[in-house]
N, C-alpha and C positions, 0 to 999 in steps of 0.2 A: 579144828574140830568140825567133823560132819555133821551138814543139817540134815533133819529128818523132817523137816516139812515139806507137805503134797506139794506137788506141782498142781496149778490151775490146767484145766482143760485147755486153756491158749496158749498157757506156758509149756503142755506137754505138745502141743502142736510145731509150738517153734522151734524147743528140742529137735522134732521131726523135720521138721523143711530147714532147720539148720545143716542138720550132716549131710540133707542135698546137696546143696554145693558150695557149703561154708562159707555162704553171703548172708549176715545178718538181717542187713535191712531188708532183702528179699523174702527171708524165714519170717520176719516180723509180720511184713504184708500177706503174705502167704498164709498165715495162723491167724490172720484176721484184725492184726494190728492197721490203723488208718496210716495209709500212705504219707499223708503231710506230718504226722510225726514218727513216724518210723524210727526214726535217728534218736527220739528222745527212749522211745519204749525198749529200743538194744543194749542203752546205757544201762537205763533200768535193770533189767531182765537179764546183763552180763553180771550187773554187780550184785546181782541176788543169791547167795554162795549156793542156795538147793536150786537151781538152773544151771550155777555151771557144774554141780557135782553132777548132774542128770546127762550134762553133756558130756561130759569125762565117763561115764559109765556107760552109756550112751555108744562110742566110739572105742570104748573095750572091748563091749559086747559084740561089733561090728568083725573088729580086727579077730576077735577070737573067732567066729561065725566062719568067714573068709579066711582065715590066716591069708591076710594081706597088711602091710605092717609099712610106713613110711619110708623105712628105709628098702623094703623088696620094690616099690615103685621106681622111686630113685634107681634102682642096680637096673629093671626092664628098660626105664627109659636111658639110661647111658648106655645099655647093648644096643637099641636101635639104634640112638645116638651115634655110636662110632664105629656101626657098622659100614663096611664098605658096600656101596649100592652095587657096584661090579662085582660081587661075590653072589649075589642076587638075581643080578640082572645082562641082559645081553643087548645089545642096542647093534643093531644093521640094515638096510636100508630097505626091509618090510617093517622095520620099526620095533620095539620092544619085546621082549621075550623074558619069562621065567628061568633060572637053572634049575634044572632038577635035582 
């Protein structure tokens, strides 16, 4: 069952500096939570179900925004991944070159 209760102004903060770069404790410091508990106020603030429905709606609205989706990363980074850098690149004794 979905909650409908407000986010606090600190809580919709952390929301925000959470999807920065999905380090809680850093979102928590970031939205204004005190550094020396940081660790307690994530526990907090993860197990508060209208936080994490915020976060989940949150990261819908992104993906839909971008159509960029966890699995399209994944596929980018496995073509760089295994790409061969010699299909790329040209290496001779002026040094490095592009292929066109």
């Amino acid at each position: 069952m979905a909650s409908h209760k407000k986010l606090t102004r600190r809580q919709a903060r952390f929301v925000d500096e959470y999807l920065a770069d999905l380090s809680p404790a850093k979102a928590a410091v970031r939205a204004g939570y005190a550094p020396a508990n940081a660790g307690a106020q994530v526990r907090k603030l993860l197990n508060r179900p209208h936080v994490g429905a915020a976060i989940d709606a949150a990261k819908a609205a992104r993906s839909e925004r971008t159509r960029i989706t966890q699995d399209r990363v994944v596929e980018e980074l496995a073509a760089v991944g295994f790409t061969a850098m010699s299909d790329l690149c040209r290496w001779d004794d002026s040094g490095v070159s592009l292929v066109e």
